[in-house]
C-alpha positions in Angstrom: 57.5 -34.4 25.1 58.7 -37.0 22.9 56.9 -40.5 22.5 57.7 -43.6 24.1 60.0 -46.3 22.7 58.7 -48.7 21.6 61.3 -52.2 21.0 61.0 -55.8 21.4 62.6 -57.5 23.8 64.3 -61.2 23.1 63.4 -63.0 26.2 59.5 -61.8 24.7 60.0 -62.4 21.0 59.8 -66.5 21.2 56.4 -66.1 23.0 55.6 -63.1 20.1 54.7 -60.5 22.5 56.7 -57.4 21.8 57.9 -56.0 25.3 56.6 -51.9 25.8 59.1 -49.2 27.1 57.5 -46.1 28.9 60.7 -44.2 30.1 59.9 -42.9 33.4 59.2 -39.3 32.7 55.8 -40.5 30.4 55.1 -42.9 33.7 54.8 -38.9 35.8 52.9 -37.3 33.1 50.6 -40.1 32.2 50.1 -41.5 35.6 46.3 -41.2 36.3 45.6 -39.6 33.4 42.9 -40.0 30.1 45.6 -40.5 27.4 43.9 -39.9 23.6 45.8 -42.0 21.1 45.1 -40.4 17.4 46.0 -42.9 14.7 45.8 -42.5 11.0 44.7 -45.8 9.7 43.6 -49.0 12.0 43.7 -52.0 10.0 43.9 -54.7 12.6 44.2 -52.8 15.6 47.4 -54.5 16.9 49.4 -51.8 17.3 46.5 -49.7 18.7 46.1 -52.4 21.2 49.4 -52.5 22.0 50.2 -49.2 22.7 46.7 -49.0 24.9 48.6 -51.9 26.8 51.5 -50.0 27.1 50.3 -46.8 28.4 47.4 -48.6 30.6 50.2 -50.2 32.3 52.5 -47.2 32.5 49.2 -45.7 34.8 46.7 -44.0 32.1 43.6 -44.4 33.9 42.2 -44.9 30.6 42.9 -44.9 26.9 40.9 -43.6 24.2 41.7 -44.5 20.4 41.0 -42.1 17.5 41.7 -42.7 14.0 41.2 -41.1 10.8 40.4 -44.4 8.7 40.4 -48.2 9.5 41.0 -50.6 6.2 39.1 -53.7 6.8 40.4 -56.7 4.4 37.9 -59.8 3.3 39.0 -62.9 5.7 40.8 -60.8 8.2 39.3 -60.8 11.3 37.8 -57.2 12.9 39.6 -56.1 16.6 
């Protein structure tokens, strides 16, 4: 399978939320589905959360979120 796409879409950009594309064969294989998301590094979870979003509202019935390492940086707030 190959992954979703992922682009932002204009109308979306001025209120900063990037717009998610799951094409509709991930939607079939997904649909009701535990989906594992394995990450490398997490450093402030955005694009972790984002992609849970995405696949959550493509039908995962849920969405777990693995990573091999999370960078924290002093002043920046944790997810």
């Amino acid at each position: 399978m190959e992954p979703a796409r992922t682009r932002k879409d204009p109308g979306d950009a001025a209120a900063g939320e990037p717009f998610r594309i799951v094409s509709a064969r991930w939607r079939t294989e997904i649909a009701g589905q535990r989906v594992v998301l394995v990450d490398d590094v997490i450093t402030t979870g955005a694009t972790a959360e984002a992609a849970t979003k995405a696949l959550l509202g493509a039908g995962a019935a849920t969405v777990d979120v693995l990573a091999v390492a999370r960078v924290t940086t002093p002043g920046l707030a944790s997810p």
